[in-house]
C-alpha positions in Angstrom: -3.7 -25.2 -64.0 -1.6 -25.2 -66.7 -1.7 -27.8 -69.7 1.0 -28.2 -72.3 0.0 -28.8 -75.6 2.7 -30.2 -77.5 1.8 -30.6 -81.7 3.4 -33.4 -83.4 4.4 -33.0 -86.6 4.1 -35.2 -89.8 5.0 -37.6 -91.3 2.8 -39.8 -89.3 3.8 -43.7 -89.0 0.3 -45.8 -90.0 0.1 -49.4 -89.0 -2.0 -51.2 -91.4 -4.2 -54.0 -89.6 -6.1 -55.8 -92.3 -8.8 -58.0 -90.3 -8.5 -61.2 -92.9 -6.1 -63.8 -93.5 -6.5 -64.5 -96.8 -4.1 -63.4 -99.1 -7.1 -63.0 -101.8 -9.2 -61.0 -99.5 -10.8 -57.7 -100.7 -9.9 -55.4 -97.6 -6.5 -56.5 -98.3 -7.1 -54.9 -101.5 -8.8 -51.7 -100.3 -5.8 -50.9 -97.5 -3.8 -50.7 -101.2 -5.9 -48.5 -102.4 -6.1 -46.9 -99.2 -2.6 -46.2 -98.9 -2.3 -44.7 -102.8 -4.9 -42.3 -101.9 -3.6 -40.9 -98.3 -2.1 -37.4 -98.2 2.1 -37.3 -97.6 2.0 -37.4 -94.5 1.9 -40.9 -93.9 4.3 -43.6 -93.7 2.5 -47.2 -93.9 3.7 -50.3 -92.4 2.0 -53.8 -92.3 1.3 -55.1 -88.6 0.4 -58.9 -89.4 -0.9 -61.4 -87.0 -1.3 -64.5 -88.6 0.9 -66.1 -86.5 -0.3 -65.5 -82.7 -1.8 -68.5 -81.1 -4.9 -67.8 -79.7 -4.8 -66.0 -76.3 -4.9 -67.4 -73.2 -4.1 -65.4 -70.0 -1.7 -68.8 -68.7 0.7 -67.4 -70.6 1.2 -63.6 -69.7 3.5 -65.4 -67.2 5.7 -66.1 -69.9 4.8 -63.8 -73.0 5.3 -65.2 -76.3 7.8 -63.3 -78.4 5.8 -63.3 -81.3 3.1 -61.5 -79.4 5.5 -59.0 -77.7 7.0 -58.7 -81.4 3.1 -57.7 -82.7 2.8 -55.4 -79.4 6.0 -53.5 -80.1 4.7 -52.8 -83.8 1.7 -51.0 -82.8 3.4 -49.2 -80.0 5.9 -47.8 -83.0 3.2 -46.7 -85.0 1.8 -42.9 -84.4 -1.7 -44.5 -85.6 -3.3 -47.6 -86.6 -5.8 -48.0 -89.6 -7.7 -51.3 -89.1 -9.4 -52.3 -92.7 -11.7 -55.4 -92.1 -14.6 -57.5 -93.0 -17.3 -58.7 -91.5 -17.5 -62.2 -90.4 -20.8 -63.3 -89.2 -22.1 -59.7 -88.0 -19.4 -59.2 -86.2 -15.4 -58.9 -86.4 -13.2 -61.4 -87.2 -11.9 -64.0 -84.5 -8.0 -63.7 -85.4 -8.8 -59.5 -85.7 -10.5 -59.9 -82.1 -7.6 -62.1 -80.8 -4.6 -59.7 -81.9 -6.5 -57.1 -80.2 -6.7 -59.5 -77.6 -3.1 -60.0 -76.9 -2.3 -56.3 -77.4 -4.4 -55.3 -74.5 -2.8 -58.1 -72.2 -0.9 -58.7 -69.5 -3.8 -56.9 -67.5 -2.0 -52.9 -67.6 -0.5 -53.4 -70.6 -2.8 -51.9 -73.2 -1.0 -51.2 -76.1 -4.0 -49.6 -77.5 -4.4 -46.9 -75.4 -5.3 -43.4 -76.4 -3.7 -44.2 -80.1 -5.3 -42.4 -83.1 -7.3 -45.5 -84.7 -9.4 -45.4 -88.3 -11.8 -48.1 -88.9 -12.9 -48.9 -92.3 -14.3 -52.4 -94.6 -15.3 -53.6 -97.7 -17.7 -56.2 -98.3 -19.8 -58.0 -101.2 -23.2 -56.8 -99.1 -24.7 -53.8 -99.6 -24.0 -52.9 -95.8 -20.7 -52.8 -96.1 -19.3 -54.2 -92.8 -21.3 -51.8 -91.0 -22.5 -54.4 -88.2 -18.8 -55.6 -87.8 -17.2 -52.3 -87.4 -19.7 -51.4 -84.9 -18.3 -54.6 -83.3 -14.9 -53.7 -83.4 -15.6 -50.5 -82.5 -17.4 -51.3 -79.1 -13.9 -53.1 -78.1 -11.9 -50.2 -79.1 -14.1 -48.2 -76.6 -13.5 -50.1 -73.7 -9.4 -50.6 -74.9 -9.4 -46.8 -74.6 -8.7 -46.0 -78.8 -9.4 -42.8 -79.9 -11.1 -43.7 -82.6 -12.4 -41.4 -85.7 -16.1 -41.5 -85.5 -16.8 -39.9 -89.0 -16.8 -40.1 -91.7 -18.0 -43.4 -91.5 -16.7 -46.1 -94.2 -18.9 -48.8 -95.0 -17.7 -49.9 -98.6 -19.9 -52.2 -101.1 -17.3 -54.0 -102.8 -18.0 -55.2 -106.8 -15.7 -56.7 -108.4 -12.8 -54.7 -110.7 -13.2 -51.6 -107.8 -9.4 -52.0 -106.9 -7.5 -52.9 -109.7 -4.0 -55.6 -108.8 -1.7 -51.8 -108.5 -4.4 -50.6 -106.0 -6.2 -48.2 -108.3 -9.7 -47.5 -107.4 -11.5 -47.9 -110.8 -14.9 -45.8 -110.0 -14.6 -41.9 -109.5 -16.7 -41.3 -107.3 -15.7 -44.1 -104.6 -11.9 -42.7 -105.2 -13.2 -39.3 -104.1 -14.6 -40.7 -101.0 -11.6 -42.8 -100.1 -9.2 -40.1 -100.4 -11.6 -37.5 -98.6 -11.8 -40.2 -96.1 -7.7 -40.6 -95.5 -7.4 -36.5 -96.0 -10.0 -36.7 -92.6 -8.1 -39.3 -90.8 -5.1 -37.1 -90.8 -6.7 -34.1 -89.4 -8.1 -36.9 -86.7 -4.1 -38.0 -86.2 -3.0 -34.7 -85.9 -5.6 -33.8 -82.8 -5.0 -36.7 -80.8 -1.4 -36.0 -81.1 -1.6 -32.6 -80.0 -3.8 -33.1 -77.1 -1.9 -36.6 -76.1 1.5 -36.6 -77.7 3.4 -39.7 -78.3 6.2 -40.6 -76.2 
């Protein structure tokens, strides 16, 4: 048997997930930096959530539009780069309930097989690493193709990302952008193996 493999090209369209909800929040800050420091072959767009109600499964009868707005803005994107904190060893309840309404009605999964990053930033010296194992054990089952490594557990302190989204300390710069240079090579294998639509 004979199987097709069809390379997609750059640039590649990044939906940017941020797991918090506040406007002062410091993954908010490191998706800026995240997005100065990516090679040129992405184009970044914001997929918010704030406003979804919380899911319940009474209403895939009649599907709100706001969630079938959120839906259609990660089917559009090529990839999705969540950047989150950790909330209580584990991922955030709005992160968890946008996820939530993307995999729903039942056969619906608008996750599946997309090219996903996960990365955080917290005040702990862990670094979101129990939360991102969190979100990554519902990415699983949603089917994601998720990049496994480098991993990106980030310590944050405070003056790291400047307000213009520069990181101020060398050596975490050099990881970042090592880190989007990998997530590009990830985009770019998924795609040829399982190209878009």
């Amino acid at each position: 048997m004979n199987i097709d493999i069809i390379e997609h090209e750059p640039p590649y369209r990044v939906g940017v997930i941020v797991g918090s909800l506040s406007r002062e929040s410091i993954n908010r800050r490191l998706a800026s930096a995240l997005v100065r420091l990516a090679p040129p072959e992405f184009e970044f767009f914001d997929i918010p959530f704030a406003d979804l109600p919380l899911y319940n499964r009474d209403l895939d009868v009649d599907y709100p539009q706001v969630a079938l707005d959120f839906k259609a803005a990660v089917a559009s994107a090529d990839a999705i780069l969540f950047v989150t904190p950790e909330y209580n060893r584990s991922l955030p309840g709005a992160l968890k309930n946008a996820i939530d309404w993307g995999s729903r009605p039942w056969g619906q999964n608008v996750w599946a097989n997309k090219p996903t990053g996960v990365i955080g930033a917290s005040g702990g010296s862990i670094g979101t690493a129990v939360g991102q194992q969190s979100l990554r054990a519902t990415l699983s089952f949603l089917n994601v193709r998720q990049m496994t490594a480098p991993e990106a557990y980030i310590h944050y302190t405070p003056g790291l990302v400047d307000d213009d989204g520069n990181v101020t300390v060398a050596s975490t710069e050099e990881f970042l952008r090592a880190y989007m240079t990998a997530f590009a090579e990830h985009i770019l294998r998924v795609l040829t193996v399982i190209p878009r639509p």
